[in-house]
C-alpha positions in Angstrom: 88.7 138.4 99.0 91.4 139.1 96.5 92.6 142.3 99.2 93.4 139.4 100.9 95.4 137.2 98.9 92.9 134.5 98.4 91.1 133.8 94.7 87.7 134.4 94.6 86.2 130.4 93.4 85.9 132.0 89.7 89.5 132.5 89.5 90.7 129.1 91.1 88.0 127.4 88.3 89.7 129.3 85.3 93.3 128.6 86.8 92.6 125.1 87.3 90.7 124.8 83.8 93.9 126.2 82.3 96.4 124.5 83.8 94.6 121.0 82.5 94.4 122.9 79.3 98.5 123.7 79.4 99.4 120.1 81.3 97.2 118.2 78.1 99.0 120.5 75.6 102.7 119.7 77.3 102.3 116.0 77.1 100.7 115.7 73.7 103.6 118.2 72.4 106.3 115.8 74.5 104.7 112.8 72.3 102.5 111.1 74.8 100.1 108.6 73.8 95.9 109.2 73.9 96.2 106.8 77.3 98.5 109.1 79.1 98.1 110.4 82.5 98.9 113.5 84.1 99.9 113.3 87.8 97.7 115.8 90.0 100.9 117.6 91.7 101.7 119.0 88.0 97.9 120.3 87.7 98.1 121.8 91.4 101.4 123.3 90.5 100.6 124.9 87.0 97.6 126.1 88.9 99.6 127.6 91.8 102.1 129.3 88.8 99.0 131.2 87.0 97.3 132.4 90.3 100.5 133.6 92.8 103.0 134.6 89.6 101.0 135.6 87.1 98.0 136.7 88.8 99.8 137.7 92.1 97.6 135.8 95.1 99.2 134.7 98.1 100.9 131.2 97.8 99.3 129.8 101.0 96.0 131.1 100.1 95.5 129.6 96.5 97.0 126.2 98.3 94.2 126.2 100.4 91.5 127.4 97.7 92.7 124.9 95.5 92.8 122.5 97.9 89.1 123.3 98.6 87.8 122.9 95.3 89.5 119.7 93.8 88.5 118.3 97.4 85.6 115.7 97.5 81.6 116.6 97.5 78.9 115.4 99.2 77.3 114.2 95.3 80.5 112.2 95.0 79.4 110.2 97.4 75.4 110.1 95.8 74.9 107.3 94.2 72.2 108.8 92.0 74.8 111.3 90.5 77.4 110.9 87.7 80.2 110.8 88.2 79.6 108.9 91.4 82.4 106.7 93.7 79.9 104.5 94.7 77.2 104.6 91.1 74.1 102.7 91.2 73.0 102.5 87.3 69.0 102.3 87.9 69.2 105.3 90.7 71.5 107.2 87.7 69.0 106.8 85.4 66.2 107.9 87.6 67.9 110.8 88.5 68.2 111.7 84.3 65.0 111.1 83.6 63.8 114.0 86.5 66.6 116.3 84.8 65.6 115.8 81.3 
């Protein structure tokens, strides 16, 4: 896949991973408070600066794996997993107590 400009899923992970790491780091260093927020466009764009300039993937292509992997998941939906958008506490704890 990387012949082809696009990050294998490993790489958009890491550079994702990262650019929370760097975007955290930047705030706290620019005196932001422990209830800050970061807006999503500067973790997609420090993302998009570690995998087309440093590590050289096409720009379209990491958009779109990116895109892919922040996007939203069929567990998001399941009520039974945590996190959940839609979390039912006795399904949750169900669901742990198969897990372990």
């Amino acid at each position: 896949m990387a012949a082809l400009g696009k990050p294998l899923t490993a790489r958009v992970d890491s550079a994702l991973v990262e650019a929370m790491a760097f975007e955290i780091a930047a705030a706290v260093l620019s005196g932001a408070s422990t209830n800050a927020s970061l807006p999503i466009a500067n973790l997609v764009d420090s993302a998009l600066a570690i995998l087309v300039d440093r590590q050289r993937y096409d720009l379209k292509q990491s958009k779109m794996a990116i895109a892919q992997r922040m996007g939203l998941r069929p567990e998001h939906r399941d009520p039974s997993f945590i996190p959940s958008l839609h979390p039912n506490a006795e399904m949750q704890a169900a669901r742990a107590a198969m897990t372990g």
